[in-house]
C-alpha positions in Angstrom: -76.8 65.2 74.2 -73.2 65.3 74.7 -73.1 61.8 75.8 -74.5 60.6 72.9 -72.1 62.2 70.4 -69.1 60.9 72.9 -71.2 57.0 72.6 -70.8 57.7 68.9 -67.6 58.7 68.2 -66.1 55.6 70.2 -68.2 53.1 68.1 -66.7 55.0 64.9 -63.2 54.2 66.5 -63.3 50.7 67.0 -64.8 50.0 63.9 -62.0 52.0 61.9 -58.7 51.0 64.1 -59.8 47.0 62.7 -60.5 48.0 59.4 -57.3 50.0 59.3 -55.8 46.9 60.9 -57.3 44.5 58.0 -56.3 47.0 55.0 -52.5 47.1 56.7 -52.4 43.2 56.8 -53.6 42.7 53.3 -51.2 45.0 52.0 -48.8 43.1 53.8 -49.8 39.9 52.2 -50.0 41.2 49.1 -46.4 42.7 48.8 -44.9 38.8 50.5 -46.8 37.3 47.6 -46.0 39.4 44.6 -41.9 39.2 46.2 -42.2 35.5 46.6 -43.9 35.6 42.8 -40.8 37.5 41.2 -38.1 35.6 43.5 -39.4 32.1 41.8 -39.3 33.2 38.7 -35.6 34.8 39.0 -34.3 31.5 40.1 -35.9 29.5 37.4 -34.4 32.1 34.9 -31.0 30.6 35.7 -32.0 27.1 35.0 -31.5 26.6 31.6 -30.0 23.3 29.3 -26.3 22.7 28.8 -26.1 19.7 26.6 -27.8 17.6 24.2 -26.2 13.9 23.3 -27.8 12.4 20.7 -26.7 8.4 20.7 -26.4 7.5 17.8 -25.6 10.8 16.8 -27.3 10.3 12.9 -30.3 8.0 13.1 -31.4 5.6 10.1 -35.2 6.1 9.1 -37.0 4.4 11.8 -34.2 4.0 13.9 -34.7 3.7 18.1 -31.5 5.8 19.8 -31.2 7.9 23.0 -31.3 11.7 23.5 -30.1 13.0 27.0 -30.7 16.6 28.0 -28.9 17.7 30.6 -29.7 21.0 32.8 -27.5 23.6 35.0 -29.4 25.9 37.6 -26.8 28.6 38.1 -29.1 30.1 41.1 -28.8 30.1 44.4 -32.0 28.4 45.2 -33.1 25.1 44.3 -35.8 24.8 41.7 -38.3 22.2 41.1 -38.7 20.8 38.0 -41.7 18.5 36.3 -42.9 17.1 33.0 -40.4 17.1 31.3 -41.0 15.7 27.2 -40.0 16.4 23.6 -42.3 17.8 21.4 -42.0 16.8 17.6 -43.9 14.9 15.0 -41.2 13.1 14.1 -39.7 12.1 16.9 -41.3 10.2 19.4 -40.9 9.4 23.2 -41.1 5.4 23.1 -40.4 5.1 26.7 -40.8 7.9 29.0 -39.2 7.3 32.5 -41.9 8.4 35.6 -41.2 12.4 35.5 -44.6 13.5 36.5 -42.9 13.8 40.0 -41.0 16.9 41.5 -37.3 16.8 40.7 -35.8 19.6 42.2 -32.5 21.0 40.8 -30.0 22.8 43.4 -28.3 25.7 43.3 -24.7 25.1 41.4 -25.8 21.3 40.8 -27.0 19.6 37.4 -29.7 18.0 36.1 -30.3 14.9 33.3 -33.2 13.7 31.5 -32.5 10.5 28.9 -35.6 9.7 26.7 -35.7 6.6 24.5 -36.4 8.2 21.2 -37.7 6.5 17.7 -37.0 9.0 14.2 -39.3 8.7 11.5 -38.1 9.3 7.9 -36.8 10.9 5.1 -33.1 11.7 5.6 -33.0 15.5 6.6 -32.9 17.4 9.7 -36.0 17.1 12.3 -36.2 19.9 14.4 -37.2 19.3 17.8 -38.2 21.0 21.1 -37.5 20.0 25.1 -39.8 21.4 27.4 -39.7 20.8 31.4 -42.4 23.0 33.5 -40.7 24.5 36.8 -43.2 24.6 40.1 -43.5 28.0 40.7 -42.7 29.8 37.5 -43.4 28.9 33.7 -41.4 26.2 31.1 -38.5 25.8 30.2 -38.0 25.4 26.3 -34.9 24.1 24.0 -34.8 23.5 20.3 -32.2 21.1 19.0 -31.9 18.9 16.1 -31.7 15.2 15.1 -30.1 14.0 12.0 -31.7 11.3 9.7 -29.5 9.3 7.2 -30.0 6.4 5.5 -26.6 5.8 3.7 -25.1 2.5 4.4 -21.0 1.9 4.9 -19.0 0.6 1.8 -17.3 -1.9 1.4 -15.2 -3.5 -1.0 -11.9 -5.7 -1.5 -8.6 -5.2 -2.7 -6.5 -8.3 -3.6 -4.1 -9.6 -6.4 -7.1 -10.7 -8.6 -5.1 -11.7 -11.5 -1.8 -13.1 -9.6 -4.1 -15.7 -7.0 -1.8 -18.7 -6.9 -2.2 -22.1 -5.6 -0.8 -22.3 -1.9 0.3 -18.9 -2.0 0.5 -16.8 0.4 -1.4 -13.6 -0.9 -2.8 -9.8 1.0 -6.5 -9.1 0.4 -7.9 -5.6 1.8 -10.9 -4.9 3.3 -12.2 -1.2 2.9 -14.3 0.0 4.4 -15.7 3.8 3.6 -18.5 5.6 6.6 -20.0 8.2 4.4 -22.1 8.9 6.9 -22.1 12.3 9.3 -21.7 10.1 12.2 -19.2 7.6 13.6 -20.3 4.0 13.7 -19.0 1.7 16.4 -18.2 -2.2 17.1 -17.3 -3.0 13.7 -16.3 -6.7 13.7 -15.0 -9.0 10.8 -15.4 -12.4 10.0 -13.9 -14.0 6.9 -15.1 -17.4 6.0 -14.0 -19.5 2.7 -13.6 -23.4 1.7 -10.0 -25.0 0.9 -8.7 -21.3 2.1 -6.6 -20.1 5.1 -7.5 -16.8 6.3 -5.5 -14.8 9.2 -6.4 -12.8 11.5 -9.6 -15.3 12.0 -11.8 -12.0 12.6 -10.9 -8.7 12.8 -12.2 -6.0 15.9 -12.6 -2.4 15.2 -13.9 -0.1 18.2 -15.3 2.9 15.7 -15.0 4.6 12.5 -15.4 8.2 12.4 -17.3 10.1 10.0 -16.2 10.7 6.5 -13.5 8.2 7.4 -12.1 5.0 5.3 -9.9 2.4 6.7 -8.5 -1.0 5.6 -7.8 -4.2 7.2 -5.8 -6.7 6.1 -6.3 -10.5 5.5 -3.5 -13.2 4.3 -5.2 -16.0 2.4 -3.3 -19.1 1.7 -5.9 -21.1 -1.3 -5.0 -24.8 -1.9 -8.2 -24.6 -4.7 -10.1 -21.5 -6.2 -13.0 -20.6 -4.1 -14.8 -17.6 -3.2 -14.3 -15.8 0.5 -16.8 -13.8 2.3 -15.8 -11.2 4.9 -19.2 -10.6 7.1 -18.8 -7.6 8.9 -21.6 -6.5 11.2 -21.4 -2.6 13.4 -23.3 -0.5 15.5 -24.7 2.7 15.0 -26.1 4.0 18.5 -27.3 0.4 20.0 -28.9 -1.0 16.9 -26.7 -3.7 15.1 -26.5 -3.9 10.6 -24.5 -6.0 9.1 -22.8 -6.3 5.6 -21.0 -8.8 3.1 -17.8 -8.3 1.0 -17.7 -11.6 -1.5 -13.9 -12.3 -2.8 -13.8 -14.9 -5.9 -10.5 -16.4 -5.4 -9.1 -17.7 -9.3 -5.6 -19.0 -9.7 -3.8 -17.2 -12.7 0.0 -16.9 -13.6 1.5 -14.2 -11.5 2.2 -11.7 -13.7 4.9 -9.8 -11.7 7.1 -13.1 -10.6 10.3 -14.0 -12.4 10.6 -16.1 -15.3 13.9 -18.4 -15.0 14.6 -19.6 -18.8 17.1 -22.5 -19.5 19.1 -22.4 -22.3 22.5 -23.9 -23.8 22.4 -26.9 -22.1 25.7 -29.6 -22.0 25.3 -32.8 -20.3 28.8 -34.5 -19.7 29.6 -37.7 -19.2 31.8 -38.2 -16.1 32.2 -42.0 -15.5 30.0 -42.6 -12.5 27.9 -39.4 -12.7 26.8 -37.0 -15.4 27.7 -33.0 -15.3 25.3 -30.6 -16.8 26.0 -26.6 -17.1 23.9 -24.5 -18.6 22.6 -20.8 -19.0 19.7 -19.1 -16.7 18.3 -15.8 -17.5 14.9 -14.0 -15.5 12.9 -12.8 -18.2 10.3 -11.7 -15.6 10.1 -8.3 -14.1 10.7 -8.8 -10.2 14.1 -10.8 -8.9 14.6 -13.8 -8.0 16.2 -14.4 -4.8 17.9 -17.6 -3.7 17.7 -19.1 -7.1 19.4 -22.7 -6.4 18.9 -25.2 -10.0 19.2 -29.0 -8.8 17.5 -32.3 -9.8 14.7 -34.4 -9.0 13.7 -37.9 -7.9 14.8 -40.8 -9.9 18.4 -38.6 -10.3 19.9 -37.9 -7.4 22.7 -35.2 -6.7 25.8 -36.0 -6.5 29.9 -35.3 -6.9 30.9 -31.7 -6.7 27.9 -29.8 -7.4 24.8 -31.7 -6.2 22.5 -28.2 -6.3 24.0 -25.2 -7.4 23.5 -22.2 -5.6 23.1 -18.7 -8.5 21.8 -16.6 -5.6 20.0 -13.3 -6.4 19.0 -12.8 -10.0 17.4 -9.5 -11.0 15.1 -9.1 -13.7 16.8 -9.5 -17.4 19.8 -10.9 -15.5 21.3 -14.6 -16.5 24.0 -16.8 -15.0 25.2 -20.0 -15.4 25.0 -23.0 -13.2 26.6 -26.6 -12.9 24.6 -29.9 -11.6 26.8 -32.8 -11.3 24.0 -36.3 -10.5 23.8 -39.7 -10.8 20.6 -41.2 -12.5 20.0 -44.9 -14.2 16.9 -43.4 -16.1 17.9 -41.0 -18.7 14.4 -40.8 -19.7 13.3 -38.9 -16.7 15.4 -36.2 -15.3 13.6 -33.3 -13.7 16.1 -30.2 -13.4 14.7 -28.2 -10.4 14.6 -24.5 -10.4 13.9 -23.2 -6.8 13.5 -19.5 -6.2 12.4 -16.9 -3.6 10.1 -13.4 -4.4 10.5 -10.0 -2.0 7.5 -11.0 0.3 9.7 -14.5 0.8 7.2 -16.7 -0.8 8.9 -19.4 -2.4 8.4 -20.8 -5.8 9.7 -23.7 -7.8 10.0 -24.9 -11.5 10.4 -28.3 -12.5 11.6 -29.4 -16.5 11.2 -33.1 -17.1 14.5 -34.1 -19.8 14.4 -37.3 -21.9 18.2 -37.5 -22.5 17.5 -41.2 -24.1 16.7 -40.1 -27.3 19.2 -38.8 -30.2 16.1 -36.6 -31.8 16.5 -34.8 -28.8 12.6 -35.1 -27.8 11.5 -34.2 -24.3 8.6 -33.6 -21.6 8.3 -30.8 -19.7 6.3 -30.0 -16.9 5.9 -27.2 -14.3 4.9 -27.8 -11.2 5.8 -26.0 -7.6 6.5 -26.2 -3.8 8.1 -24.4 -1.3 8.0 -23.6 2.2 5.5 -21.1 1.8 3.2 -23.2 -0.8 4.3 -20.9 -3.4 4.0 -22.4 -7.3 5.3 -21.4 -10.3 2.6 -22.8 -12.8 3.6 -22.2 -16.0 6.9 -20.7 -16.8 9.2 -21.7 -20.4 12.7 -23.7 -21.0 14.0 -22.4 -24.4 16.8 -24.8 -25.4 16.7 -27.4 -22.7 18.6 -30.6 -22.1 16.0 -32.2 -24.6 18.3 -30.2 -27.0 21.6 -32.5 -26.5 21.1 -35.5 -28.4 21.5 -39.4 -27.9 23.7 -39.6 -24.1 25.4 -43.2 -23.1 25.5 -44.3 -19.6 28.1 -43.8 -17.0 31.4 -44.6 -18.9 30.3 -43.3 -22.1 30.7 -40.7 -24.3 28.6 -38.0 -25.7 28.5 -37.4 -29.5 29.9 -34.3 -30.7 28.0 -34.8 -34.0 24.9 -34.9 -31.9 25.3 -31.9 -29.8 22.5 -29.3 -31.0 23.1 -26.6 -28.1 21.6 -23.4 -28.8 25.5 -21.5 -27.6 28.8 -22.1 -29.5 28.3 -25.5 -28.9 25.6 -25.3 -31.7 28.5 -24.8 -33.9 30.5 -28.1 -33.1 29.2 -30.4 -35.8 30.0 -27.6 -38.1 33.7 -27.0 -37.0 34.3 -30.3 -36.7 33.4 -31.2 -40.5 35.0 -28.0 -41.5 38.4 -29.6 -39.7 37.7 -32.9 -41.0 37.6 -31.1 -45.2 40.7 -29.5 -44.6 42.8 -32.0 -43.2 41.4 -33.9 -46.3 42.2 -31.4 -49.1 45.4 -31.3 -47.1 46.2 -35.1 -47.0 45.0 -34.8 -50.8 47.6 -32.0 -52.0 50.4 -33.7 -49.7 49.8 -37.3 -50.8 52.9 -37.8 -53.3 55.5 -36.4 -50.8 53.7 -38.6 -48.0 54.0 -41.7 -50.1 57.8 -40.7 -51.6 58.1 -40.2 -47.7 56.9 -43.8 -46.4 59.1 -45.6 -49.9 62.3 -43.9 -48.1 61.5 -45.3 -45.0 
């Protein structure tokens, strides 16, 4: 009997010392697990997203751009990271790169995802969210934002509209204005015109920021009115638009150059050339620099004063100035009026005298050149040469009952007549004694 009980209580042994061996090895494996369970998810809590770089950073409605997320894992572990994707229904992944594989992100290091991106409109915010799943705990989730805006740059001109002249040299401004809340990039310029000039031949502008409004200059020399366009294409992200500033060029009197007027006029008969003086006065509202008055082709300067140098004139200023030339054609005598403005474009003035004619009638013309192709095309001569009655040639004399200046000399016919009466009355009243005084002798 007491062999059995002993039988027994060794089978009960060996089956508890296993069991007890089973129960301690599964509570082993359960504590490794639920440690290895909380250590993953502690290292994938110090993963989390840095940065967001939106290129462009405002989209247009519709626009394609790139969005690049970029990741830190603060840790000490590496973590692995899959699927990553945005999540929006208005943004939309239009090429996703091969993520479904296990990136793994180590400790201290970074990580970047770049998706190709297309926005759908209005203009507005879209709200979107980044998710990436880690391998042995959950996602990882960021909101962020993409900006939708459909205003286009302006652009307009700025020129001398109503002071274009013919072969002048003249500054038009390009602005342009970004009104939009990002900067736009590769801006280039391209002007383009007939019978025009244009420097620089295109203009290169690396960005604009938002908000921002610059202007580029363009010189434009126009031998005939024409109209300009300035192209100018840009960037915004990688996606190319393009815009077009039209500039109607329309030649017009300059309304801030000087006016040289010519007045009291004497030509002067000196044997083998002619001398002719006169008044000048700048009736416009900016000086005149260099002023030099000369003549034209068929007269030819000559003797002491071949051109006559006045200099700087300023506005409501006169002078006077002495031309000494030669000419065989009295019919056709252009007095030249050359001048220079502030900016150094030069402009010239030509008056056309018929000194033939005792009536004093005359042509005029204006006409200009210069080194800078600047004209002068339609300025006024009050009192010109025209003015001075019937002239001989070389030799002769000029008639003092002729002279109509619009000076003193205006006054000679009348002195002279009123000198002539009185030495009349006088010769009247002294005639007895004068002819008691010629008996005598």
């Amino acid at each position: 009997m007491k062999k059995k009980i002993g039988i027994v209580c060794i089978l009960i042994l060996l089956l508890v010392i296993p069991a007890a061996y089973a129960a301690t090895d599964t509570s082993s494996t359960s504590s490794s697990t639920s440690s290895s369970s909380t250590s993953s998810a502690d290292a994938a809590a110090l993963v989390y997203v840095t940065n967001v770089t939106l290129d462009p950073e405002v989209f247009y409605p519709g626009e394609t751009g790139e969005v690049t997320i970029t990741l830190k894992n603060d840790g000490s572990t590496s973590v692995g990271l899959t699927s990553p994707d945005i999540l929006s229904d208005k943004v939309h992944v239009v090429k996703k790169d091969n993520w479904e594989t296990m990136s793994f992100i180590g400790a201290g290091a970074t990580l970047s995802y770049s998706f190709q991106i297309k926005v759908d409109p209005p203009d507005g915010n879209i709200f979107a969210l980044f998710t990436v799943a880690t391998k042995d705990a959950g996602s990882i989730h960021f909101p962020f934002v993409v900006k939708v805006d459909s205003k286009d740059l302006l652009t307009t001109s700025a020129g001398k509209l109503d002071a274009f002249t013919q072969s002048t040299e003249e500054t038009v401004n390009i602005s342009i204005i970004n009104p939009r809340e990002g900067a736009i990039k590769n801006i280039m310029i391209v002007p383009s015109g007939e019978y025009a000039t244009i420097n620089p031949p295109q203009k290169y502008i690396s960005s604009i920021a938002s908000e921002t409004e610059i202007d580029v200059p363009f010189t434009v020399i126009a031998d005939q009115e024409t109209n300009l366009t300035f192209h100018i294409s840009y960037q915004n992200g990688d996606t190319s638009h393009s815009a077009d500033v039209f500039y109607p060029v329309k030649f017009s009197e300059d309304k801030e150059e000087a006016v040289p007027i010519i007045n009291n006029v004497v030509l002067t008969s000196k044997g083998t050339y002619y001398d002719l003086t006169g008044d000048i006065t700048n009736t416009g509202i900016t000086d005149a620099k260099g002023l030099v008055v000369s003549v034209g082709s068929p007269a030819k300067g000559t003797g002491t004063y071949p051109e006559y140098a006045i200099g700087s004139m300023a506005a409501d200023d006169s002078g006077s100035f002495d031309v000494t030339f030669s000419c065989s054609d009295l019919s056709s005598v252009p007095l030249v009026i050359t001048w220079k403005s502030s900016t150094g474009d030069t402009y010239s003035l030509t008056k056309i005298l018929d000194l033939t004619s005792s009536s004093g009638a005359s042509t005029s013309s204006s006409s200009g050149s210069g080194t800078s192709g600047g004209t002068s095309s339609s300025s006024s001569m009050a009192g010109g040469p025209s003015d001075m009655g019937g002239m001989g040639g070389p030799g002769g004399s000029t008639s003092l009952f002729s002279a109509k200046g619009n000076g003193i000399s205006s006054f000679y016919p009348v002195i002279a007549a009123g000198i002539i009466i009185v030495a009349g009355i006088v010769l009247w009243k002294k005639r007895r004694w004068l002819s008691a005084k010629i008996k005598k002798q």
